[in-house]
N, C-alpha and C positions, 0 to 999 in steps of 0.2 A: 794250594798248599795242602802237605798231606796231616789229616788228622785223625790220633788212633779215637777210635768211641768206645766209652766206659761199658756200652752197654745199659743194662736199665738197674733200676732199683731192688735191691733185694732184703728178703729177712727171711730166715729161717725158721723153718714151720715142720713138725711132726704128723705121719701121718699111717694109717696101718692099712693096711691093702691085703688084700687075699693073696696067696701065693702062686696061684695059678697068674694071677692080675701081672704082680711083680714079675715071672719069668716067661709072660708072653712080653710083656714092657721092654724087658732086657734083650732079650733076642729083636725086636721092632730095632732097640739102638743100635745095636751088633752091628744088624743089617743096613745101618742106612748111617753109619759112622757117625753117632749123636752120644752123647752123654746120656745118660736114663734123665736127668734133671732137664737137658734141652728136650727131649721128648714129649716128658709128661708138660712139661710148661708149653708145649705146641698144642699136645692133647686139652689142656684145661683152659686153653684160650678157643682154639674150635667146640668147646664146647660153651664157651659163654658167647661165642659170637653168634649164634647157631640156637640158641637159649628158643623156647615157644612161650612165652611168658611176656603178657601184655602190660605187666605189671612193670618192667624194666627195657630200656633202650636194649638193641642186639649190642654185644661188646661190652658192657658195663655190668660191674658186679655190683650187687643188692648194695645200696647205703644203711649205714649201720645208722 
């Protein structure tokens, strides 16, 4: 049976970036038919999986 998927969890977060950051970001989406929001949330998962810190599993963000 077909079933649509919600996707994941969200909550909305502010954040300030350089402008060069933002319009290499935007052009990245442009090119490869992504929302700047699917992007960066692919950017900031490759970067916690990918982490050098012994302190934290790869994948898993710091417990608060």
């Amino acid at each position: 049976m077909f079933k649509v998927q919600k996707g994941y969890d969200r909550e909305s977060k502010t954040f300030r970036l350089p402008i060069e950051m933002i319009e290499h970001l935007e052009e990245l989406a442009a090119e490869n038919n992504l929302s700047l929001n699917q992007l960066v949330v692919q950017c900031l998962n490759y970067a916690l999986e990918n982490l050098e810190n012994t302190d934290h599993e790869a994948g898993q963000a710091p417990k608060k």
